[in-house]
C-alpha positions as CSV (number, residue, x, y, z in Angstrom):
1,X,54.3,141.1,-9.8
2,X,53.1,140.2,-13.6
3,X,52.5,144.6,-13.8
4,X,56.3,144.8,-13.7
5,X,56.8,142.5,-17.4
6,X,56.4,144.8,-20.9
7,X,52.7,143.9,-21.4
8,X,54.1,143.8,-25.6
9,X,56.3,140.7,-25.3
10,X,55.6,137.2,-24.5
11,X,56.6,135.6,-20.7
12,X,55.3,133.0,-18.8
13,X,55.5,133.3,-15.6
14,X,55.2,130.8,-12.5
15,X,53.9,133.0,-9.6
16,X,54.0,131.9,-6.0
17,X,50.7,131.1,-4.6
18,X,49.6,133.6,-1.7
19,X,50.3,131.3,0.9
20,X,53.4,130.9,-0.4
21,X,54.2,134.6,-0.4
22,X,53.5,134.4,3.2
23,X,55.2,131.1,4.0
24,X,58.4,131.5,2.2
25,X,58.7,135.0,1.6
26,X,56.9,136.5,4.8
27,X,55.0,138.7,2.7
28,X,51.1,139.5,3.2
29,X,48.7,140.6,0.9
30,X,48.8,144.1,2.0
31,X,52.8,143.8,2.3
32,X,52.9,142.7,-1.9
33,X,50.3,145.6,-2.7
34,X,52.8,147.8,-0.8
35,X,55.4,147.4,-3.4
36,X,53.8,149.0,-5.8
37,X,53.1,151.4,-3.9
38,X,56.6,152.9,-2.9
39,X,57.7,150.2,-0.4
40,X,61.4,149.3,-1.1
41,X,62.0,146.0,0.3
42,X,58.8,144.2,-1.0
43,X,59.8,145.9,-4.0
44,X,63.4,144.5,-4.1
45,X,61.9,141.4,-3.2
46,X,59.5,141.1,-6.0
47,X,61.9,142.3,-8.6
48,X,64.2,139.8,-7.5
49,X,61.9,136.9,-7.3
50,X,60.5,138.1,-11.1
51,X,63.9,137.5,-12.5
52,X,63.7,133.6,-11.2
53,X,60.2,133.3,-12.4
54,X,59.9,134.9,-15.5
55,X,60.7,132.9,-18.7
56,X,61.0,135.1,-21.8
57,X,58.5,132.9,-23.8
58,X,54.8,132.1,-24.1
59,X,54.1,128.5,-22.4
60,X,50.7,126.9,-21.6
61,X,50.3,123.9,-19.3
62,X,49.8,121.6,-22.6
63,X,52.4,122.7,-24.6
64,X,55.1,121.4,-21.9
65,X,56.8,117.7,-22.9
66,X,57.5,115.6,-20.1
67,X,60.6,117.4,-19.1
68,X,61.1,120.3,-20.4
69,X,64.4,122.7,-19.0
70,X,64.0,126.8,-19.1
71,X,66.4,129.5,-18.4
72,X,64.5,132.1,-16.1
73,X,65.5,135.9,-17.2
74,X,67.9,135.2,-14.2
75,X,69.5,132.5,-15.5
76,X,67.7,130.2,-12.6
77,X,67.4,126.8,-14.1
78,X,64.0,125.9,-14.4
79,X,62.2,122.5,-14.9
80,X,59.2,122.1,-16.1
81,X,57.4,118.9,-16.4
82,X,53.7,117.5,-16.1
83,X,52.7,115.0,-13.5
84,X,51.3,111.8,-14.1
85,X,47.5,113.3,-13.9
86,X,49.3,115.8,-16.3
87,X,49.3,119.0,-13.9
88,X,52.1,121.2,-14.2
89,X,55.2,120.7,-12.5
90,X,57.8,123.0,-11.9
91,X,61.1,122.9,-10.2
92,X,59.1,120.1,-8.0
93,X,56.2,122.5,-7.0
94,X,53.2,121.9,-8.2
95,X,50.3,124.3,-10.0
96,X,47.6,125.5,-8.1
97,X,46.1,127.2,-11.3
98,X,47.4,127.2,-14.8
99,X,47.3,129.1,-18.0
100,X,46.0,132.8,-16.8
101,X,46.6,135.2,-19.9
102,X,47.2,138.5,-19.4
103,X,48.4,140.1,-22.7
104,X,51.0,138.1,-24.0
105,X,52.1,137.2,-20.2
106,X,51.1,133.2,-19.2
107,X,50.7,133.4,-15.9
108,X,51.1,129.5,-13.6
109,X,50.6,129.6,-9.9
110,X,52.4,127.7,-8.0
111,X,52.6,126.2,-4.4
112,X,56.0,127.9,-3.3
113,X,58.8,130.1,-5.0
114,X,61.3,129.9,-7.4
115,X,64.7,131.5,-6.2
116,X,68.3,130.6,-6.1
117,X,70.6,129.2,-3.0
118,X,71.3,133.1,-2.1
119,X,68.1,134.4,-2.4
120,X,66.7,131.6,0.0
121,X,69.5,132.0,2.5
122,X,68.9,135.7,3.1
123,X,64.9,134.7,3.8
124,X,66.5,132.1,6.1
125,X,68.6,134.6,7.6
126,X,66.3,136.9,8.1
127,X,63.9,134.6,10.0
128,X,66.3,133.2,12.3
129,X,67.2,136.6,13.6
């Protein structure tokens, strides 16, 4: 997911932990691998769920005030706060591991997924069918 950012510009960007990929999204390990590889819906889905996660600045765990608001490259509202043990907090889901560099790319993980109303219905859709 990270590959898909310009490795020359800074981003932080708060990545759904695996479980959550499979969880949430219904994707597997080999299923997210498979997007790079040619698969369009895993694809679409990580594109999309980029956009909601991807903040077009550089942001480590101790820079962020006690409430701090962020516009995703979306335009998805995003909160970020730190707890009172000072752990990351974002849109309510905690970080499972912070800070991860990879060029000028942050990288947080986090325990579930950042998306809009209509990106989570169509996951809700799709598992009720």
């Amino acid at each position: 997911m990270v590959s898909m950012l310009p490795k020359d510009l800074p981003f932080t960007v708060f990545v759904p932990s695996q479980d959550s990929f499979g969880r949430v999204l219904g994707l597997q390990r080999s299923n997210a691998s498979a997007g790079a590889e040619g698969d369009d819906n895993t694809y679409a889905v990580l594109s999309h769920m980029l956009g909601f996660s991807a903040v077009p600045r550089r942001l480590l765990a101790a820079d962020v005030p006690p409430r701090l608001p962020l516009d995703s490259v979306s335009g998805l509202r995003i909160h970020a706060s730190r707890d009172v043990r000072g752990a990351l907090v974002v849109n309510s889901l905690r970080s499972e591991c912070v800070d991860a560099i990879r060029g000028e790319t942050v990288v947080h993980v986090i325990a579930g997924v950042l998306m809009d109303a209509e990106f989570e219905r169509s996951f809700t859709v799709e598992s009720d069918n």
